[in-house]
KOLVO-231948 format. One line per 2 residues: number of its first residue (from 1); for each residue x, y, z of N, C-alpha, C, O. Coordinates in nm, 4 decimals, padded with zeros to 6 digits. Each point is the difference from the previous one (the first is absolute). Layout:
// KOLVO-231948
NUM = X Y Z X Y Z X Y Z X Y Z | ...
This chain:
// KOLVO-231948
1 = 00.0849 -00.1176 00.0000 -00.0849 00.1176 00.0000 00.0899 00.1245 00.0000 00.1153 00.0236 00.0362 | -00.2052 00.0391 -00.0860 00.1053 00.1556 -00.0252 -00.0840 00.1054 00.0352 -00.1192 -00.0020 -00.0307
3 = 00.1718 00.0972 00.0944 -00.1079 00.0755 00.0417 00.1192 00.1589 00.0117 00.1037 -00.0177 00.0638 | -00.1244 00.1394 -00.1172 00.0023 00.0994 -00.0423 -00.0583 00.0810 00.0786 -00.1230 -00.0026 -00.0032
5 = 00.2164 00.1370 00.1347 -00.0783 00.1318 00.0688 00.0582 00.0831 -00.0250 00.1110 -00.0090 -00.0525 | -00.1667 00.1133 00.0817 00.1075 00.1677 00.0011 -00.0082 00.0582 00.1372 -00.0928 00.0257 00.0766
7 = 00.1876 -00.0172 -00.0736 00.0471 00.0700 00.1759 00.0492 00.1363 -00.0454 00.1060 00.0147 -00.0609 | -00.1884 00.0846 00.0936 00.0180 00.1673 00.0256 00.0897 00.0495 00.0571 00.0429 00.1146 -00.0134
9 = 00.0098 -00.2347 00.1140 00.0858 00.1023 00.1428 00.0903 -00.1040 00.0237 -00.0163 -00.1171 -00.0343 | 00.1143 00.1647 00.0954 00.0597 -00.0553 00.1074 -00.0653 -00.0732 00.0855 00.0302 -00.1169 00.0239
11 = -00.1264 00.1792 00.0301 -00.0732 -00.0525 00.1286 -00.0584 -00.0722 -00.0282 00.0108 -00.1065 00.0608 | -00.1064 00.1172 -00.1664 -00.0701 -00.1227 -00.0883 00.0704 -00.1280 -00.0363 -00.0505 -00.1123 00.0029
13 = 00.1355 00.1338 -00.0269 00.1409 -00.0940 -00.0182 -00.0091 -00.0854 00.0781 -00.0233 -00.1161 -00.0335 | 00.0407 00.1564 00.1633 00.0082 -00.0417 00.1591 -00.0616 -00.0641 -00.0175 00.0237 -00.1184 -00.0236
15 = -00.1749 00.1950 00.0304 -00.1468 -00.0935 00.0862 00.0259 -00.1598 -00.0969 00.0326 -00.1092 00.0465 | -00.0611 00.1462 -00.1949 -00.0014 -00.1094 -00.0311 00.0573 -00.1260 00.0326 -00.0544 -00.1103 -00.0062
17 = 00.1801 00.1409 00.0446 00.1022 -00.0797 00.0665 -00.0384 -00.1008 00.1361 00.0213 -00.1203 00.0157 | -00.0848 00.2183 00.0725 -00.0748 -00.0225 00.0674 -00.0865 -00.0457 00.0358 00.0003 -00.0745 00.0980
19 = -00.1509 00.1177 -00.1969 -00.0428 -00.0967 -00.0801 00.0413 -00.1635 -00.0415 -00.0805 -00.0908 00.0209 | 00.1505 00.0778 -00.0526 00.1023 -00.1677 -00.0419 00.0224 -00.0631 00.1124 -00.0076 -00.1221 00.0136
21 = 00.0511 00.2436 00.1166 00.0165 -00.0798 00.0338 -00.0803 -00.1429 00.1147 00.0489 -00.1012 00.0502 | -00.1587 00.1483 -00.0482 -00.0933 -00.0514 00.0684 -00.0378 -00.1444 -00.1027 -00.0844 -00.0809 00.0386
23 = 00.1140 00.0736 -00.0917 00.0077 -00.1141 -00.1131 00.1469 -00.1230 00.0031 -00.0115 -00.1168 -00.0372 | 00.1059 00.1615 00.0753 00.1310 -00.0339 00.0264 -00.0120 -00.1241 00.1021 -00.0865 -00.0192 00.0855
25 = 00.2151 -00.0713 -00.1240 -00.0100 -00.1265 00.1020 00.1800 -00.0572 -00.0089 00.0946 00.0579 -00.0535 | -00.0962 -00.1568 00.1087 00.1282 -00.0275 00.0637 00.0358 -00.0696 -00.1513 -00.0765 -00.0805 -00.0531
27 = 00.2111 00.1265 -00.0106 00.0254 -00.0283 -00.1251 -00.0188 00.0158 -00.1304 00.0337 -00.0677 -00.0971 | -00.1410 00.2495 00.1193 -00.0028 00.0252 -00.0973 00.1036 00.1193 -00.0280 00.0597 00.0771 00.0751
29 = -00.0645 -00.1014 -00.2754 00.1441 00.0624 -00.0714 -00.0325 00.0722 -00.0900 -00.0342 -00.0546 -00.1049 | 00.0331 00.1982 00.1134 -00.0456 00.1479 -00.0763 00.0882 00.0467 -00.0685 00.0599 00.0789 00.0732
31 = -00.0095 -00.0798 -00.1825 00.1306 00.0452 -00.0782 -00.0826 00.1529 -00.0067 -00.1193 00.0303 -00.0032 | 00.2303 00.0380 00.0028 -00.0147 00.1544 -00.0384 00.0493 00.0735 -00.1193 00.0996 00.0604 00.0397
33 = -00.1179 -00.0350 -00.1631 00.1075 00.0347 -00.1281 -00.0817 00.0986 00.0015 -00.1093 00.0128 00.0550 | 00.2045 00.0951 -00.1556 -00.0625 00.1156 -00.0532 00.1620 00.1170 00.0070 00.0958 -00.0458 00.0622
35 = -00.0871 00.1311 -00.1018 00.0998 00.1362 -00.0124 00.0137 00.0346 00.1706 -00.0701 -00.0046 00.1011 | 00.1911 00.0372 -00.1370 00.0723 00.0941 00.1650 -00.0913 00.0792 -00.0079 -00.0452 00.0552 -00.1003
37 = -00.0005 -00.0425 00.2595 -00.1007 00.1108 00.0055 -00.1570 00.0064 -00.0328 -00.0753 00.0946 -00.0227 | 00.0505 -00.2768 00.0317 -00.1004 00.0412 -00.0975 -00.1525 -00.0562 00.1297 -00.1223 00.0075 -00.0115
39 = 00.2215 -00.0655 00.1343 -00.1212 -00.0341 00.1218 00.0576 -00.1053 00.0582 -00.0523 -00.0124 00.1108 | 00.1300 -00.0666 -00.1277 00.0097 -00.1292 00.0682 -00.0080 -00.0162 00.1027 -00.0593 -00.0976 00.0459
41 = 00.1189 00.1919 00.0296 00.0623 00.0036 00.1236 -00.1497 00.0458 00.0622 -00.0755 -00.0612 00.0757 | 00.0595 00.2373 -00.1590 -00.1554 00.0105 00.0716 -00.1008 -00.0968 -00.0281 -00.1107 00.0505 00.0186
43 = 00.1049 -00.1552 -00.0515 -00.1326 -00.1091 -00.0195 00.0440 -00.0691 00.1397 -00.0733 00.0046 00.0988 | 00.2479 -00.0940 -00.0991 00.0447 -00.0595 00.0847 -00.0925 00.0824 00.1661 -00.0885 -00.0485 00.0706
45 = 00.1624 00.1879 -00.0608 -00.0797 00.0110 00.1503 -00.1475 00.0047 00.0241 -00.0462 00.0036 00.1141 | -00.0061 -00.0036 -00.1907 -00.1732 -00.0117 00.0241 00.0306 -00.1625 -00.0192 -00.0840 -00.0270 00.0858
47 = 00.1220 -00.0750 -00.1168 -00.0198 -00.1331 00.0682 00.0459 00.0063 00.1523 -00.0704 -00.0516 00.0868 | 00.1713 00.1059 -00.0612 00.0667 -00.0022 00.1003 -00.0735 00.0503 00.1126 -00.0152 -00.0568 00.1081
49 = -00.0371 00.1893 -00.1501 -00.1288 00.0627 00.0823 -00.0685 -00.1280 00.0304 00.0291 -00.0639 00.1011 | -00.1310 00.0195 -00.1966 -00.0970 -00.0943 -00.0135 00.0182 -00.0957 00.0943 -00.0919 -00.0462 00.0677
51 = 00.2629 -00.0020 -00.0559 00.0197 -00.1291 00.1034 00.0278 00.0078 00.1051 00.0334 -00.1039 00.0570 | -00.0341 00.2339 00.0193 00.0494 00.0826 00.0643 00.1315 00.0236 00.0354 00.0250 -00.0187 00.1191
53 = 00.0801 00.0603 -00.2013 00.1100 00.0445 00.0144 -00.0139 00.1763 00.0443 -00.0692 00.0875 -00.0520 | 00.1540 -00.0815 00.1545 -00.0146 00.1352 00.1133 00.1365 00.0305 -00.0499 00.0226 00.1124 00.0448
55 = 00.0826 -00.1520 -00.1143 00.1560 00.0104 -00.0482 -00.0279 00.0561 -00.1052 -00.0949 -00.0347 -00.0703 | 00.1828 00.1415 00.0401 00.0118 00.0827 -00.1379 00.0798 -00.1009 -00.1059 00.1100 -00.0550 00.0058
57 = -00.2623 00.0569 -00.1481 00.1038 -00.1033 -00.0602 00.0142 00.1353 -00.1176 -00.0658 00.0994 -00.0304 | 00.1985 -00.1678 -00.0127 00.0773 00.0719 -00.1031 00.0723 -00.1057 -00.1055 -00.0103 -00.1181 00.0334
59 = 00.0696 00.1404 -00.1351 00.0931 -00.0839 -00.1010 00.0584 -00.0641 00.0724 00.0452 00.0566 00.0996 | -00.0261 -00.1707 -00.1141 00.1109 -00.0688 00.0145 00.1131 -00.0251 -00.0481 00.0723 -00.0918 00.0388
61 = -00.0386 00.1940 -00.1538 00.0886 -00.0290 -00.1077 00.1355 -00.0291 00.0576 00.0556 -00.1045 -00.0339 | -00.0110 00.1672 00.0978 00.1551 -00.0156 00.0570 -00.0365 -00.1677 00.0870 00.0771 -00.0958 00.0057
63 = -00.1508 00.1009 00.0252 00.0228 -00.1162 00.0925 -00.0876 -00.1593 -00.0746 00.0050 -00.1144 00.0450 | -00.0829 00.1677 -00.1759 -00.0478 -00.1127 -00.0578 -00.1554 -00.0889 00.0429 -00.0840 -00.0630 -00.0643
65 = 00.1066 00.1047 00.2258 -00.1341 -00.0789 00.0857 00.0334 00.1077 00.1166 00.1019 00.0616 00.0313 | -00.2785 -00.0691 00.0352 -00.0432 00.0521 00.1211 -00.0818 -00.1125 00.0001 -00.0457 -00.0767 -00.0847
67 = 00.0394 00.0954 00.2522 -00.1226 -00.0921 00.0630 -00.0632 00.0774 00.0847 00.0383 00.1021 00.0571 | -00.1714 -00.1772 -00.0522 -00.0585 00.0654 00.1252 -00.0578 -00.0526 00.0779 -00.0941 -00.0570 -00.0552
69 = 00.0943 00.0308 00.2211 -00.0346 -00.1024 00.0182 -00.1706 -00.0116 00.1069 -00.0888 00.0762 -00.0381 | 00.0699 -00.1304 00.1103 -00.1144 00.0562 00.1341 -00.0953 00.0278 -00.0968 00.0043 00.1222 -00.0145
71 = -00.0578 -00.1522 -00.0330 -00.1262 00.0833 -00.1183 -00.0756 -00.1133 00.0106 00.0422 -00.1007 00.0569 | -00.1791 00.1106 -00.1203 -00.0758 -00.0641 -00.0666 00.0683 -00.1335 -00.0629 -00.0006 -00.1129 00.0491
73 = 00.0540 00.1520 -00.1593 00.1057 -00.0734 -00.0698 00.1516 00.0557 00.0248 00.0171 00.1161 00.0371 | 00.0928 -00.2062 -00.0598 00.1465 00.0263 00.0075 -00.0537 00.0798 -00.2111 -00.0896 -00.0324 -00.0780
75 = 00.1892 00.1253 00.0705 00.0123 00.0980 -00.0975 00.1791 -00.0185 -00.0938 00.1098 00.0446 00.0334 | -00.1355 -00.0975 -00.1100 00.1564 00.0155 -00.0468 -00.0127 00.0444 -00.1060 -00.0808 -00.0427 -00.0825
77 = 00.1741 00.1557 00.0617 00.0243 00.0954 -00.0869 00.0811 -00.0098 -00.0790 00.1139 00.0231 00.0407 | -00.1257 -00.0513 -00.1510 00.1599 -00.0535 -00.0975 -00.0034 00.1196 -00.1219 -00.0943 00.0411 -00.0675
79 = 00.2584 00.0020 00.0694 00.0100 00.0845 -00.1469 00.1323 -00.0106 -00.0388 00.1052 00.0525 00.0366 | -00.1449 -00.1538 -00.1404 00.0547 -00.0643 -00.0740 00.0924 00.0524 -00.0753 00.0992 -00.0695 -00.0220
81 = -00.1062 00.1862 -00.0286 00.0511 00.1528 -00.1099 00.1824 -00.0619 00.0059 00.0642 -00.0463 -00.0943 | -00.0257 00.0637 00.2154 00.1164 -00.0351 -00.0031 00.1023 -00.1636 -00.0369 00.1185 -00.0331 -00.0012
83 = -00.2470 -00.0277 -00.0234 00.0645 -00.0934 -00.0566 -00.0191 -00.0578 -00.1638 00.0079 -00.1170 -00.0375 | -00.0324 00.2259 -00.0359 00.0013 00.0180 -00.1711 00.1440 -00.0545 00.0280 00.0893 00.0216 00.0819
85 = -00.1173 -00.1283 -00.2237 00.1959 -00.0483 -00.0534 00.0164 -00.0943 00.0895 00.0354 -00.1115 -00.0383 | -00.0628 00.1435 00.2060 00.0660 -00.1199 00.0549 -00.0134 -00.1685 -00.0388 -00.1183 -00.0193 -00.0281
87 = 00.1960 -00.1076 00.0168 -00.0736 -00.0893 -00.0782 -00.0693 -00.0639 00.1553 00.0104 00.0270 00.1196 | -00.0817 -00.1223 -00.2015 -00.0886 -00.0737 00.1259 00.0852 -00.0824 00.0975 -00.0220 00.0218 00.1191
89 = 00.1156 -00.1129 -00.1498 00.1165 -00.0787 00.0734 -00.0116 00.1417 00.1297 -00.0239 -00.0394 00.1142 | 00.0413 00.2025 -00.1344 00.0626 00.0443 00.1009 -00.1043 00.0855 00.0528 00.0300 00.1109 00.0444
91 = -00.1327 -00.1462 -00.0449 -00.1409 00.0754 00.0303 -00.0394 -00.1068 00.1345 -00.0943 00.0173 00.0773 | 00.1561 -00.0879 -00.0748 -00.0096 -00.1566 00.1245 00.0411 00.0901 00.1236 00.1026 00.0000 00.0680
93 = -00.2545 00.1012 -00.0602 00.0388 00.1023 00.1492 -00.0520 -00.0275 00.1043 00.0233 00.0541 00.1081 | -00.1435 -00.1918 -00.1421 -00.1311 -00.0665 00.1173 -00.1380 00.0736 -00.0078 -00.0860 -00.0026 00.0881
95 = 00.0767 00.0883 -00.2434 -00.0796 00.1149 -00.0081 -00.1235 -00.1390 -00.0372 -00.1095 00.0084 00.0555 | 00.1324 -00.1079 -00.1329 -00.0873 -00.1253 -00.0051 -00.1024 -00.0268 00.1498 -00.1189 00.0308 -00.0082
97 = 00.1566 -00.0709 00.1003 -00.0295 -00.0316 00.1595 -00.0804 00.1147 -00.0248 -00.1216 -00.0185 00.0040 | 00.1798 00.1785 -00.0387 -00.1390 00.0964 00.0560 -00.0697 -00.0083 -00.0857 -00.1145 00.0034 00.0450
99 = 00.1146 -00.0133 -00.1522 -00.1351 -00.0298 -00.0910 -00.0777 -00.0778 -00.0034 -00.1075 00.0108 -00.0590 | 00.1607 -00.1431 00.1468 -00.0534 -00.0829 00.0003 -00.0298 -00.0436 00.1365 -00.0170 -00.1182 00.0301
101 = 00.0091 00.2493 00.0792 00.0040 -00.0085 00.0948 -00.1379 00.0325 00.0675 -00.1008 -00.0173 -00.0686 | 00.0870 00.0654 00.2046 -00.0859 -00.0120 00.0771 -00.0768 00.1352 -00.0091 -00.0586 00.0275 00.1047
103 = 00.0504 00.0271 -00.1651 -00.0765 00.1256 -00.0055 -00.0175 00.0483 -00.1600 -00.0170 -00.0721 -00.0983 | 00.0283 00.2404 00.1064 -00.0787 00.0318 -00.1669 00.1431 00.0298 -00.0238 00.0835 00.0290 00.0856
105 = -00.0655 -00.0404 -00.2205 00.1002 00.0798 -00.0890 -00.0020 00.0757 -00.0951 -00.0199 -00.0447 -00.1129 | 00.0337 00.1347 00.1284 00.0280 00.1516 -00.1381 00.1383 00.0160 -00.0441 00.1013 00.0418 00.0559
107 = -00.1315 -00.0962 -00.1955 00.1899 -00.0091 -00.0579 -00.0534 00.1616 -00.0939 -00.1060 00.0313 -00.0542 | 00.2494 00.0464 00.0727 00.0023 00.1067 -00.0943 00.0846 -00.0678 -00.1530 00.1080 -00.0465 00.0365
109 = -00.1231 00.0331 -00.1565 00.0980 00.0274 -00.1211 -00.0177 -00.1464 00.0365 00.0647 -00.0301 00.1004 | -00.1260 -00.0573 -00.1477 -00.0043 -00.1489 00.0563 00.0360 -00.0691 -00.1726 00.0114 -00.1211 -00.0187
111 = -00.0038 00.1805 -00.0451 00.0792 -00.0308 -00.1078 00.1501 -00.0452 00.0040 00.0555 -00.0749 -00.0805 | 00.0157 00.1542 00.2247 00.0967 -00.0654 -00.0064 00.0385 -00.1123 00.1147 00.1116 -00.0044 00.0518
113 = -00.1978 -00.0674 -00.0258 00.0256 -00.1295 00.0725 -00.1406 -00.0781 -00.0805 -00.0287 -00.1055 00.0567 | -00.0214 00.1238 -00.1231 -00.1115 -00.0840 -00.0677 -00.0014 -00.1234 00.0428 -00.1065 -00.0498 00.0364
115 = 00.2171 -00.0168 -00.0336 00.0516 -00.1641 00.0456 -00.0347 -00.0105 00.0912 00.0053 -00.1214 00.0198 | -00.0656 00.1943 00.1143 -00.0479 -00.0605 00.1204 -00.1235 00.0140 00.0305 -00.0555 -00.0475 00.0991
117 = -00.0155 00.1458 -00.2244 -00.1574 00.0642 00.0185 -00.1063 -00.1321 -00.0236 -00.0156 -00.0291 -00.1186 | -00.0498 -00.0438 00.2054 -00.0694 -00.0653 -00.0221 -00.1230 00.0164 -00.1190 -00.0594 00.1077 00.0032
119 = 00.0264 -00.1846 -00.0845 -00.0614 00.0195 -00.1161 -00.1597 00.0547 00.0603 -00.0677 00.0638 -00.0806 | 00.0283 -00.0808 00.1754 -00.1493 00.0440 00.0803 -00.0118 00.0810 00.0394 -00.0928 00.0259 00.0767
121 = 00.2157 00.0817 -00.1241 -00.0262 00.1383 00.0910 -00.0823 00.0666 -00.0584 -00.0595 -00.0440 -00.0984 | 00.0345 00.1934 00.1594 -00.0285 00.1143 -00.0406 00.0691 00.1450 -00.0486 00.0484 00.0891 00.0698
123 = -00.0621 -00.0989 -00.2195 00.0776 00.1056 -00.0511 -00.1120 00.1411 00.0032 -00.1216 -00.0025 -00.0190 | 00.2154 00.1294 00.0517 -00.0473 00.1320 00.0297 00.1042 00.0759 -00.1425 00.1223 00.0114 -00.0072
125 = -00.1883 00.0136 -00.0533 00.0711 00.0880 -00.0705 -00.0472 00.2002 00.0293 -00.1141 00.0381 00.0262 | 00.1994 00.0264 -00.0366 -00.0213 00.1424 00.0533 00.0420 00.0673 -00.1734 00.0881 -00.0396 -00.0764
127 = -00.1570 00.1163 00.0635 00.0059 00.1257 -00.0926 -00.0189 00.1264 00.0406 -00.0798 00.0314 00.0884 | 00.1667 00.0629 -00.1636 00.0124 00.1223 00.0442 -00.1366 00.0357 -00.1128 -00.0264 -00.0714 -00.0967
129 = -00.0333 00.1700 00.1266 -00.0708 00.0838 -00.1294 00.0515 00.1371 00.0479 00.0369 00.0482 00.1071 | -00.0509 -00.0072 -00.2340 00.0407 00.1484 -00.0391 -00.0367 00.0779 00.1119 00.0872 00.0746 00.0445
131 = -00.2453 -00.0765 00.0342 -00.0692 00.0656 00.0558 00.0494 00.0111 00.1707 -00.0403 00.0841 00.0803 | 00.1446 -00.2017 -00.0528 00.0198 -00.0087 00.0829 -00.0697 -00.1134 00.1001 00.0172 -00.0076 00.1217
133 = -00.0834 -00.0609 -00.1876 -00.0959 -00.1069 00.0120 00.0652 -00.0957 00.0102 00.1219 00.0168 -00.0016 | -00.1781 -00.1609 00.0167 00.0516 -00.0716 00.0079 -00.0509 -00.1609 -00.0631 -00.1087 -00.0316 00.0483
135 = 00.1492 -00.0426 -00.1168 -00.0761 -00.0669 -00.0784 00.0843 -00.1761 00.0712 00.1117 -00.0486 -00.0173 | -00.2504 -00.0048 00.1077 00.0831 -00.1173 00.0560 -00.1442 -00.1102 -00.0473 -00.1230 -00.0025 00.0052
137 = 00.2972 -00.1187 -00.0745 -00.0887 -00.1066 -00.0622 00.0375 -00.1631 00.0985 00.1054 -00.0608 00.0188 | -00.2235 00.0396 00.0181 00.0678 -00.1206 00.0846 -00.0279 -00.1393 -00.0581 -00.1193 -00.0051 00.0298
139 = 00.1482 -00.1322 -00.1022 -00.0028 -00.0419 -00.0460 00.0445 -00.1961 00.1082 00.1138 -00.0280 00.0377 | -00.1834 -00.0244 -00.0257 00.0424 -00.1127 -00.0043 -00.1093 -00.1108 -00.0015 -00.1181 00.0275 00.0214
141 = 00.1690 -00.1748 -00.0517 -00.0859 -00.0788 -00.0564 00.0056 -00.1145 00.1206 00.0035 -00.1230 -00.0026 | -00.0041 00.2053 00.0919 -00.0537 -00.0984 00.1625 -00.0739 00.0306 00.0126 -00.0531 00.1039 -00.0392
143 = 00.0003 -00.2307 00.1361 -00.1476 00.0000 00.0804 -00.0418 00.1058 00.1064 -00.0993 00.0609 00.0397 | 00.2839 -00.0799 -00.0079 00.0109 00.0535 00.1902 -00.0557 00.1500 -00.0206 -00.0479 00.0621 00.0949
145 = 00.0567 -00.0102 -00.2193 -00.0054 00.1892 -00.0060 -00.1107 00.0243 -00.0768 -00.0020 00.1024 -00.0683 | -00.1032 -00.1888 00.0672 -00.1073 00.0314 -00.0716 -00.1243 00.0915 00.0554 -00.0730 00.0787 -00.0602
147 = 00.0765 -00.1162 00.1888 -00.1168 00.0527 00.0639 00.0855 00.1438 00.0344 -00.0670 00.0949 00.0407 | 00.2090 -00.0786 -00.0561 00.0703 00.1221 00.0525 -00.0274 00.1098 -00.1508 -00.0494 00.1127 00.0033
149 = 00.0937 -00.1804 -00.1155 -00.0430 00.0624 -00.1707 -00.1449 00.0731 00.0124 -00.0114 00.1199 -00.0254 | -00.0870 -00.1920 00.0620 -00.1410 00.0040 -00.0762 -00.0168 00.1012 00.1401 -00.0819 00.0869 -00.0296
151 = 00.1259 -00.0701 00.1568 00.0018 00.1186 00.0826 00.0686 00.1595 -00.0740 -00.0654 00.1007 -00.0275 | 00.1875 -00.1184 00.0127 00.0919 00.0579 -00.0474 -00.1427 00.0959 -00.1028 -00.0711 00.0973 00.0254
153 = 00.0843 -00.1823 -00.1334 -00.1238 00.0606 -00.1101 -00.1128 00.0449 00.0295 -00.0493 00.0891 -00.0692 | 00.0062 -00.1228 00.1408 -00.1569 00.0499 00.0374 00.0250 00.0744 00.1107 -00.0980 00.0519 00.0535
155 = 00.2206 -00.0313 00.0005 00.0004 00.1262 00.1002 00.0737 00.1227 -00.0440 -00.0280 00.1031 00.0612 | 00.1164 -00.0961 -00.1559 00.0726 00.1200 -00.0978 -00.0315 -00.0071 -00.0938 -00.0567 -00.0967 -00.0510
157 = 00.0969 00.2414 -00.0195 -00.0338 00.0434 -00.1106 00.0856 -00.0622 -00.1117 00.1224 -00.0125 00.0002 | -00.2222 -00.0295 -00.1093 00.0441 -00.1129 -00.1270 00.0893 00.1281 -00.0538 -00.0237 00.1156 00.0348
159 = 00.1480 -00.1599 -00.1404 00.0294 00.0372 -00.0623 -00.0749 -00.0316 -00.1583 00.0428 00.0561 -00.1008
């Protein structure tokens, strides 16, 4: 299923996030793609909100992963960005275990570890529009995110 919203704001950004996350369960895997700048991170803390993370989340880029823990769900934060080029032999960081671990996962740039993204996830794609808008397409062909899709759609605005 594929399902297509437009987020106005920042904040809108959030809620939606938020939104998701009341849908979320132990092992589920949200890839995040789209342009620098274009929300990831702001989608990431409205889940984080959602699961109740009280910790300021931010990029992980220098460090690759954040966690978060005491919540609703454990929260692991992966951004990946820094490992373009690296080959897979040296990507063997245990980032597998968190994906495949005990709580939710949000990979940023998940293009570049693809090799550990379980085929059942949920892809988020983010677009910039001209307007400052925001054009997010979420796409996957599981069961587990269906009743989360057909929410998603019937609670934001269609593109």
């Amino acid at each position: 299923m594929i399902v297509e919203i437009l987020s106005k704001s920042e904040e809108e950004t959030i809620n939606i996030g938020k939104y998701i996350a009341d849908f979320l369960f132990k092992g589920a895997v949200l890839t995040l793609s789209g342009d620098l700048g274009a929300g990831k991170t702001t989608f990431t803390k409205g889940v984080g909100l959602g699961l109740g993370v009280t910790e300021e989340i931010n990029s992980p880029t220098f460090n690759i992963l954040k966690c978060y823990f005491n919540n609703k769900l454990n929260l692991y934060h992966i951004d990946a960005y820094r490992l373009e080029g690296v080959a897979s032999e040296n990507k063997n960081i245990g980032l597998e275990e968190v994906i495949e671990g005990d709580g939710v996962c949000l990979i940023e740039w998940p293009q570049f570890i693809d090799e550990f993204i379980p085929f059942d996830s949920l892809q988020i794609q983010i677009f910039n529009n001209e307007d400052g808008s925001r054009r997010l397409v979420f796409a996957s062909n599981s069961a587990k995110y269906y009743t989360m899709l057909v929410g998603v759609k019937d609670n934001y605005e269609n593109v």
